[in-house]
KEGULO-535475 format. One record per residue (C-alpha): residue in one letter; x, y, z. Coordinates in steps of 0.25 Angstrom, whole numbers, plus 2048, in hexadecimal, padded with zeros to 3 digits. Layout:
AXYZ/...
This chain:
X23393EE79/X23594EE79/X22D955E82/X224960E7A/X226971E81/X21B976E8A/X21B984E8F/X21698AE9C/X21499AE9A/X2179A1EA7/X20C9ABEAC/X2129B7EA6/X2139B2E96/X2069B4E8F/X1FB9A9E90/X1F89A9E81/X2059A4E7F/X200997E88/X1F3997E7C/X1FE998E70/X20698DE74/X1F9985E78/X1F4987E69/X201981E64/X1FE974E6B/X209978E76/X207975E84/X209981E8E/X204985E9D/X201993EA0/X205997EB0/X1F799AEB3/X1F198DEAE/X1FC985EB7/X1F998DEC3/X207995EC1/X2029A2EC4/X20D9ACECC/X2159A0ECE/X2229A2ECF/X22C9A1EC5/X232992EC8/X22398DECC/X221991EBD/X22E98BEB8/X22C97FEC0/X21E97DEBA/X22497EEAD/X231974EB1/X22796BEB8/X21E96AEA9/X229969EA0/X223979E9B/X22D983E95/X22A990E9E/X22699AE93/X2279A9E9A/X22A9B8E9A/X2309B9EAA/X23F9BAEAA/X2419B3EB6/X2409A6EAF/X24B9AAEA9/X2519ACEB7/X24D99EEBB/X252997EAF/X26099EEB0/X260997EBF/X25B98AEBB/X259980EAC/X24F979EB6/X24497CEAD/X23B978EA0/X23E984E96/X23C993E99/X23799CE8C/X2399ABE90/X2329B4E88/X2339C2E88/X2269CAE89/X22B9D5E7F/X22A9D5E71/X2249C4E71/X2179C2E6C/X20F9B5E71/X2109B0E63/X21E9B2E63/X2209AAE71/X21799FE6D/X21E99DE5F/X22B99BE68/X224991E71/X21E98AE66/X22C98AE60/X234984E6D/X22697AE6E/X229974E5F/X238975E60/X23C970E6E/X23A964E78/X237968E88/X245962E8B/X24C96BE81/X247978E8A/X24A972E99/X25297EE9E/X252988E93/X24D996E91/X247999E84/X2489A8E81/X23C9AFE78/
């Protein structure tokens, strides 16, 4: 059976995006409900890995890591310029009714 998307939102994409997705009937984690705070970058990743969570963030140095490595459950980098919230939860809502977890091991989702 297809496993359904989750996100995990590092600490630097708004919160409200979190509440969005959470209205939608999607599930999601925030970093400061996991205890996530300050971590590192590959804590975060692992976190998100470890659940089966695409990473949804605005820090390019996921970008980095996942050039290094596929070892991961999804990235989606959004920019922070000229993207409402609406905007990126439409997208998340979009990969959520249109893909399986499986079909985002190792990709980067650009928004």
């Amino acid at each position: 059976m297809p496993t359904e998307i989750k996100f995990h939102l590092d600490e630097n994409v708004d919160p409200d995006i979190a509440q969005s997705l959470r209205n939608n009937g999607i599930d999601v984690t925030v970093t400061n409900e996991v205890g996530l705070v300050s971590a590192e970058d590959l804590v975060q990743l692992e976190f998100a890995r470890t659940e089966g969570r695409i990473i949804i963030t605005h820090d390019t140095d996921f970008l980095r890591i996942a050039a290094k490595t596929s070892d991961h459950s999804g990235i989606l980098f959004c920019k922070t310029e000229g993207y409402s919230i609406g905007k990126i939860v439409l997208h998340c809502i979009s990969i959520h009714h249109q893909r399986v977890a499986k079909d985002m091991i190792g990709w980067v989702e650009y928004l």
